[in-house]
N, C-alpha and C positions, 0 to 999 in steps of 0.2 A: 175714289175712282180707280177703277184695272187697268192695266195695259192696254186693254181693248179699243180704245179709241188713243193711244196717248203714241207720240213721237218720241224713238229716242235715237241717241246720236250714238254708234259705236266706232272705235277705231282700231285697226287693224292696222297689219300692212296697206293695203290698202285702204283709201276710205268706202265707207259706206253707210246711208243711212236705212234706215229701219222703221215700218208702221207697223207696230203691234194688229193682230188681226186674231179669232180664236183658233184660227188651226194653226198657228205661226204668226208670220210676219209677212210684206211686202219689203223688199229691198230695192233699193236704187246706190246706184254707182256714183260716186259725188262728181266725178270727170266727166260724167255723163250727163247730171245735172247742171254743170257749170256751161257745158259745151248749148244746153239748149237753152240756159237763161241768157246766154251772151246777147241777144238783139232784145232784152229787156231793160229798160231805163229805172235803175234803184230810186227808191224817195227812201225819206228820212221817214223811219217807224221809233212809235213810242214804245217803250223797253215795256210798259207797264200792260202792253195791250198782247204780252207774248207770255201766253198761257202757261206754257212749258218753265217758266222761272219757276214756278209753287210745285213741277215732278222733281221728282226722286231719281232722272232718267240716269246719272250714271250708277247710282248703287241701288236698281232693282228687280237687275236679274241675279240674287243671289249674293253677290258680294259684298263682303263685312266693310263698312265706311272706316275702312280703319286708318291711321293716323297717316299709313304709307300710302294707301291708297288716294285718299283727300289730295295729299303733296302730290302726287302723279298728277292728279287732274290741274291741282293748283298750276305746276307747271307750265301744263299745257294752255289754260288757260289765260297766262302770262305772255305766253311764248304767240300768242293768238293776234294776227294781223288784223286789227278795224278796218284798213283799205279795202278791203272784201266783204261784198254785202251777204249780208245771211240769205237762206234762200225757201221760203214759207210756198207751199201746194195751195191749190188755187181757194183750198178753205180757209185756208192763213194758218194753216198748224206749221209749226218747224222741218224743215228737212234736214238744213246743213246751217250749222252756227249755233251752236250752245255756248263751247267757248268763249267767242268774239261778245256772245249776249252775255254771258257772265262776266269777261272781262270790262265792257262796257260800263255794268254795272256797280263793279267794285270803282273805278276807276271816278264815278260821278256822273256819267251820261245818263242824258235824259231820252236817248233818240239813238237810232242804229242804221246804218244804211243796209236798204234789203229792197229783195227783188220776192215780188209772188207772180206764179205760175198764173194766167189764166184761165189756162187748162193742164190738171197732174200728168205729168210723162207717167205711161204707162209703167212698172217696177220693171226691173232687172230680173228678179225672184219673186216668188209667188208662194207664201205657204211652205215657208223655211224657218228655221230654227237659226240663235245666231253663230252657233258651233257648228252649223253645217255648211256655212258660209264657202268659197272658196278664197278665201282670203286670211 
């Protein structure tokens, strides 16, 4: 499967997440995201039912999975709060929480608290690259 339909999580100075699309991408601002899931009530989702475990999302735009790169993410991954729900578009793909779902994972969970959109807040970006980000 391409990009074309897949979710991935980039991080920046700021955050922001990203939907592969063929001219680009659609972005959304994670602060922006968290501010309009706030009157939404998380349940407990199955780790196994989050597609995005079997991407490639952090090494495939081009960068080599290399030994330092892995620890970076390992890191963050680590360093990843569970008290924060992930946050899935109203098709249940990923917006924000890869981390939290990897670390989840490693850790033994069978279930992750997360909130889905009803309806997708419209992006931030539209048909952007992720180097031409302002972030």
């Amino acid at each position: 499967m391409g990009l074309s339909d897949r979710h991935v999580e980039m991080v920046h100075e700021e955050a922001i997440s990203l939907s592969a699309r063929p001219n680009g991408f659609y972005a959304w601002d994670v602060d922006r995201q968290i501010r309009l899931s706030a009157p939404l009530v998380p349940e407990n989702m199955d780790l196994e039912q989050i597609s995005e475990l079997d991407d490639a999302c952090w090494f495939s735009g081009g960068e080599p999975a290399s030994c330092r790169s892995i620890a970076e993410q390992f890191k963050l991954m680590m360093d990843a709060d569970l008290q924060y729900p992930i946050i899935l578009c109203a098709q249940g793909r990923l917006m924000d929480g890869m981390h939290r779902i990897t670390k989840a994972l490693t850790i033994g969970q069978k279930t992750i608290s997360g909130i889905r959109f009803k309806e997708t807040p419209q992006p931030d970006s539209a048909d952007v690259q992720p180097d031409d980000l302002p972030c």
